[in-house]
MDAnalysis code that builds the backbone (N, CA, C; Angstrom):
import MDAnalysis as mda
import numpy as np

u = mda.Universe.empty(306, n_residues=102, atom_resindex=np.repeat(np.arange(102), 3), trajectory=True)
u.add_TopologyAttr("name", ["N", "CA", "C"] * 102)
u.add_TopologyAttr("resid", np.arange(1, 103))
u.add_TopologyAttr("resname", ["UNK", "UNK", "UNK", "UNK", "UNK", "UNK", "UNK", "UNK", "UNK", "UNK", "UNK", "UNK", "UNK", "UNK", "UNK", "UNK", "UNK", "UNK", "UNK", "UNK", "UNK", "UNK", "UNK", "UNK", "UNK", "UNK", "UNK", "UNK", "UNK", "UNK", "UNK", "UNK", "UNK", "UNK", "UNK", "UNK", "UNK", "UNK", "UNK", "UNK", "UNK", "UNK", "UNK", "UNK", "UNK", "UNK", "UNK", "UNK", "UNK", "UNK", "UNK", "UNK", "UNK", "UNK", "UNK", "UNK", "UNK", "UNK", "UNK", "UNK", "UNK", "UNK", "UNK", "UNK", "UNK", "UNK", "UNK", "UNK", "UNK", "UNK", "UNK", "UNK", "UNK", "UNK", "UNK", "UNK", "UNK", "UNK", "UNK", "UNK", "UNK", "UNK", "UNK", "UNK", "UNK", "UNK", "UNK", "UNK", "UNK", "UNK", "UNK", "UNK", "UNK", "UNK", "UNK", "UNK", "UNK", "UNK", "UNK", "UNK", "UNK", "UNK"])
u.atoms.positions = np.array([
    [44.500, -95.426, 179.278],
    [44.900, -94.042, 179.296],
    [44.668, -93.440, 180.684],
    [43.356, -93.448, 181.218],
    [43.246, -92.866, 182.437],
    [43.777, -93.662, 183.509],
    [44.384, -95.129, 183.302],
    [45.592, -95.435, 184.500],
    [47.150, -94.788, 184.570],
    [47.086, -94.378, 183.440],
    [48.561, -93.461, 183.000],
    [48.622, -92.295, 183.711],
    [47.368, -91.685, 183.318],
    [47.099, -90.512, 184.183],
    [46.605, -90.608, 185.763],
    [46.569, -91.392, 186.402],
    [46.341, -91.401, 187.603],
    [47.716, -91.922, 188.463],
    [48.306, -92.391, 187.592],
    [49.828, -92.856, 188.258],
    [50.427, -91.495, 188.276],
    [50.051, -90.302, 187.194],
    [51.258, -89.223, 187.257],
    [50.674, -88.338, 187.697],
    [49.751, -88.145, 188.292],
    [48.812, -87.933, 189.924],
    [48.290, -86.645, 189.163],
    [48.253, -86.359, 187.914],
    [47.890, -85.402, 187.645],
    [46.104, -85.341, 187.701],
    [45.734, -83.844, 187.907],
    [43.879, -83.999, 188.144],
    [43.534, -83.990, 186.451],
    [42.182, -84.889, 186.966],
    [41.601, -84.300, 185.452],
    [40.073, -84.521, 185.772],
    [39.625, -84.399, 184.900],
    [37.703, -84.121, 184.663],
    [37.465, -84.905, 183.391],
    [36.573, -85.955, 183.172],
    [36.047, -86.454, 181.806],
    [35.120, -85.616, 182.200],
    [34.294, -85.313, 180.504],
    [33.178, -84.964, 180.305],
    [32.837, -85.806, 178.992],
    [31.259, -85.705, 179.011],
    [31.081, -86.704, 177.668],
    [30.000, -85.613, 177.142],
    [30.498, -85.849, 175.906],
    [29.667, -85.667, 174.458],
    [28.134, -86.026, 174.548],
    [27.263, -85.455, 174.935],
    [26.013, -86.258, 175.288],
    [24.932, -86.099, 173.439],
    [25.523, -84.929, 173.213],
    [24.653, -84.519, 171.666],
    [25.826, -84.107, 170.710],
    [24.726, -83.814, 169.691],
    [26.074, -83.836, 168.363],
    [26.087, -81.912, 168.340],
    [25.355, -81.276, 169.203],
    [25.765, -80.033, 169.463],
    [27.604, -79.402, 169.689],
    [27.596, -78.954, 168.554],
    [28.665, -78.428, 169.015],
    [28.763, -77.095, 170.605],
    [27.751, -76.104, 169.738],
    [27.706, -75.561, 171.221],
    [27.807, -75.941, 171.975],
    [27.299, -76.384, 172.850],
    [26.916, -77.059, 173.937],
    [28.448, -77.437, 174.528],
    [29.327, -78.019, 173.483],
    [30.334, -78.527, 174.168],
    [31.830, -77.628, 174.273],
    [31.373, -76.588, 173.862],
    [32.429, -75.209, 174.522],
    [31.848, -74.629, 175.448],
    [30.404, -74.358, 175.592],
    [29.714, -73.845, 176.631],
    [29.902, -74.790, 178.153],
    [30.251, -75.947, 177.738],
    [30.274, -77.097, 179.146],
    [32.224, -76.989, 179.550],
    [32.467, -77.087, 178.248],
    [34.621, -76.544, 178.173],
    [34.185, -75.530, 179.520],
    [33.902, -74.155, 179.072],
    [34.139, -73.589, 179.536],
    [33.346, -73.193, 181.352],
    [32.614, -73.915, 181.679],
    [31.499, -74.303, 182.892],
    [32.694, -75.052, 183.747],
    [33.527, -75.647, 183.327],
    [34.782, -76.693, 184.400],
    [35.376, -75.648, 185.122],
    [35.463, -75.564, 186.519],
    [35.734, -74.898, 187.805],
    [37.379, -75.161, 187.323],
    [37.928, -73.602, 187.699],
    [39.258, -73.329, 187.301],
    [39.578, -73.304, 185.442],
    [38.733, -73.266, 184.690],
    [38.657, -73.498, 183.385],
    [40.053, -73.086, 183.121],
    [40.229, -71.916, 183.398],
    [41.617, -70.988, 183.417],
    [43.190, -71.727, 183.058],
    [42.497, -72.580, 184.559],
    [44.036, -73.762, 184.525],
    [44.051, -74.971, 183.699],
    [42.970, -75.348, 182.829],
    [43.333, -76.735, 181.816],
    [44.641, -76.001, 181.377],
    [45.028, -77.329, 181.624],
    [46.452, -77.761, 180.978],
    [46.502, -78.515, 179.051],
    [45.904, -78.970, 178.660],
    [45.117, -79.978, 178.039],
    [43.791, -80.960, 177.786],
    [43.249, -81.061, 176.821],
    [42.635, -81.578, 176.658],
    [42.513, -83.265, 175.536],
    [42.668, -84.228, 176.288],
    [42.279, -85.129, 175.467],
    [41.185, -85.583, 174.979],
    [40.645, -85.439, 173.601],
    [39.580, -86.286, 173.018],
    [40.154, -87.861, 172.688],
    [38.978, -88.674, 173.445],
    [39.752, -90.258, 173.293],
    [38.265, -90.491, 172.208],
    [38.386, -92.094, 172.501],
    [37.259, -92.716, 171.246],
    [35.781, -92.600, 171.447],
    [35.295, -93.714, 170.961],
    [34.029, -94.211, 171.132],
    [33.535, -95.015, 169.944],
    [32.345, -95.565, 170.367],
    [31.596, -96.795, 169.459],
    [31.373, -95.997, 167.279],
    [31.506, -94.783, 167.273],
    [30.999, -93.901, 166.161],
    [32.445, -94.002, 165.591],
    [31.398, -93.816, 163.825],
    [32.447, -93.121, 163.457],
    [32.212, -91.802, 162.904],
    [33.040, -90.701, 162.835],
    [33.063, -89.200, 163.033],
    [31.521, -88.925, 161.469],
    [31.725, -90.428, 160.722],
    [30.380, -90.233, 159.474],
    [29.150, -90.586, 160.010],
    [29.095, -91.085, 161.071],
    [27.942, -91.096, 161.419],
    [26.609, -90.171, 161.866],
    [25.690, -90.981, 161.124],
    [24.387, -89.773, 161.767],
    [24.190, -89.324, 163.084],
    [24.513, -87.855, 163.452],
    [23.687, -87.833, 164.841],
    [25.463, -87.869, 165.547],
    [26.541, -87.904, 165.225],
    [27.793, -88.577, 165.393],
    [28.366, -87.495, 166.307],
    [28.934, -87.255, 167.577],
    [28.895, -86.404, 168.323],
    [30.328, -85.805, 168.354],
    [30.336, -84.167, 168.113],
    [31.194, -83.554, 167.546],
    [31.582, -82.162, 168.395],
    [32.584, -81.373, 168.285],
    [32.492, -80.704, 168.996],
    [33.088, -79.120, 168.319],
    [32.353, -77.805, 169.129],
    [33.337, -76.590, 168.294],
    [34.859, -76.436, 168.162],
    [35.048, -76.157, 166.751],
    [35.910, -75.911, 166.182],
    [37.221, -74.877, 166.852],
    [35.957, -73.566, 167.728],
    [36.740, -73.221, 168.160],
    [37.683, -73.272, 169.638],
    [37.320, -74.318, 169.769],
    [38.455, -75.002, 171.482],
    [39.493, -75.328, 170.470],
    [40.071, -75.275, 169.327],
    [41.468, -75.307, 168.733],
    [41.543, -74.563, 168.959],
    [41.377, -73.507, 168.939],
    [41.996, -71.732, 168.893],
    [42.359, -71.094, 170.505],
    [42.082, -71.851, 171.277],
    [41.629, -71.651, 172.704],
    [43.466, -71.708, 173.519],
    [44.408, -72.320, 172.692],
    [45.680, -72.142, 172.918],
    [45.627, -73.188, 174.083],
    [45.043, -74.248, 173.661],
    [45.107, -75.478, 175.099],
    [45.560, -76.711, 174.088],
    [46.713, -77.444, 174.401],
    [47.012, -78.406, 173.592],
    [45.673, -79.874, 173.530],
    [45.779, -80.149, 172.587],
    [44.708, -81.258, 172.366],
    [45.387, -81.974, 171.646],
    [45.086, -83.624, 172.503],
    [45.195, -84.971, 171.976],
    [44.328, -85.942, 171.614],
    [44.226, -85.787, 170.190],
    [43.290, -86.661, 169.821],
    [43.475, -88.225, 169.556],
    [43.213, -89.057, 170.234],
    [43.117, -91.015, 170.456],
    [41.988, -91.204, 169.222],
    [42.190, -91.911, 168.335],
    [40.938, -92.314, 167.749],
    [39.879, -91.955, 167.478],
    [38.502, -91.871, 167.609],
    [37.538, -91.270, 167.260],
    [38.251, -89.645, 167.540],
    [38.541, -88.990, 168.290],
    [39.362, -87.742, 168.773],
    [40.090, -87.396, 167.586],
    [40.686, -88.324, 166.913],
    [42.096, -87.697, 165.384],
    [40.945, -87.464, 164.603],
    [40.335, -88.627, 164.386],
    [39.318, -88.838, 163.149],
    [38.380, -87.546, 162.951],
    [37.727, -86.639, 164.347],
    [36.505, -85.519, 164.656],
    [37.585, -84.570, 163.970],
    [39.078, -84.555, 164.802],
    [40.064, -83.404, 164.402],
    [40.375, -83.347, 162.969],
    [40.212, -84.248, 162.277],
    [41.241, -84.101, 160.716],
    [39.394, -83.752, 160.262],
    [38.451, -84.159, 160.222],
    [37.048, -83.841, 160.248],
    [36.578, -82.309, 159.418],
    [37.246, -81.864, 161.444],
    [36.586, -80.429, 161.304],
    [37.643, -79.731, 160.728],
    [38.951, -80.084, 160.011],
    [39.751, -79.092, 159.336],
    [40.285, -79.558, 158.043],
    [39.357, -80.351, 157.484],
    [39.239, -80.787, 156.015],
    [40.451, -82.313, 155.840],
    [40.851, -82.590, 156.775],
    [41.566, -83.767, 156.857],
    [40.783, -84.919, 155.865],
    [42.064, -85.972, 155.881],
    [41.088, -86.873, 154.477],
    [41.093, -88.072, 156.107],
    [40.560, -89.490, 155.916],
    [40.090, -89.794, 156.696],
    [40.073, -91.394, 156.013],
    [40.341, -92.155, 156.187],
    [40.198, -93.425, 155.959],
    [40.609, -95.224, 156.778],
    [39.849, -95.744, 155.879],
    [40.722, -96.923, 156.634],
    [41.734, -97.762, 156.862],
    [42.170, -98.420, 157.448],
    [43.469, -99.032, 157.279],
    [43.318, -100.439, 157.100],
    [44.038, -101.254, 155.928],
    [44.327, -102.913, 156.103],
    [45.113, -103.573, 157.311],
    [45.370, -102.595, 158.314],
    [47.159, -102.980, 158.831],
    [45.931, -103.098, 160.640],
    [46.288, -103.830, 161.442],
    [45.855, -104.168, 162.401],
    [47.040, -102.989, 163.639],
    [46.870, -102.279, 164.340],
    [47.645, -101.712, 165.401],
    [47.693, -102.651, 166.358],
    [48.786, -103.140, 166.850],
    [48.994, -103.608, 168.414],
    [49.739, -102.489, 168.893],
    [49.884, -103.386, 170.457],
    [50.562, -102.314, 171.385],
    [52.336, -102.432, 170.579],
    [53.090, -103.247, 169.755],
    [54.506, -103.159, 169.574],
    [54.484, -102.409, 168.612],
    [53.249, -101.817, 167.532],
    [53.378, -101.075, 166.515],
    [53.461, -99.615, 167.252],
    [52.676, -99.471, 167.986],
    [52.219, -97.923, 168.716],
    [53.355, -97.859, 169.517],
    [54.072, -98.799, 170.289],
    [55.263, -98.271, 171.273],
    [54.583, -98.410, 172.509],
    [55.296, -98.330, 174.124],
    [54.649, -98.502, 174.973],
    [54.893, -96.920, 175.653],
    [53.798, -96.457, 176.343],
    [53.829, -95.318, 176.790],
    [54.267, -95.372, 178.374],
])
């Protein structure tokens, strides 16, 4: 993902989830120099899953914030989460010819 985005020269900033505080992670949203200008925000994965103890999550309200968000994996799973989404597993293996190439 972040070679995609560096080919289309666009800027960006990771930040990571360090606690399962939600605060914390609109208070840090909003701490990014030029906050004004996000364009988007992608939530990608990680080793958790969104049931896990301690499982690091974020406020609800950066939906409302009128900034498009893409959620990759652990990212869909937090999103369908925090808005009563059902959530399960799959028998079916994803490759790259099922997903399409970006």
């Amino acid at each position: 993902m972040i070679r995609k985005i560096n080919k289309s020269k666009i800027s960006y900033k990771i930040t990571f989830i360090n606690d399962a505080s939600s605060d914390n992670t609109l208070k840090e949203l909003k701490r990014i120099k030029n906050f004004e200008k996000i364009k988007g925000i992608i939530l990608s994965g990680g080793p958790k899953s969104v049931y896990d103890d301690g499982a690091p999550t974020i406020s609800k309200e950066i939906y409302g914030m009128g900034i498009p968000i893409l959620g990759i994996c652990y990212g869909m799973q937090l999103t369908q989460l925090l808005f009563e989404g059902m959530i399960s597993p799959s028998n079916k293996i994803q490759t790259r010819t099922q997903l399409g190439r970006f």
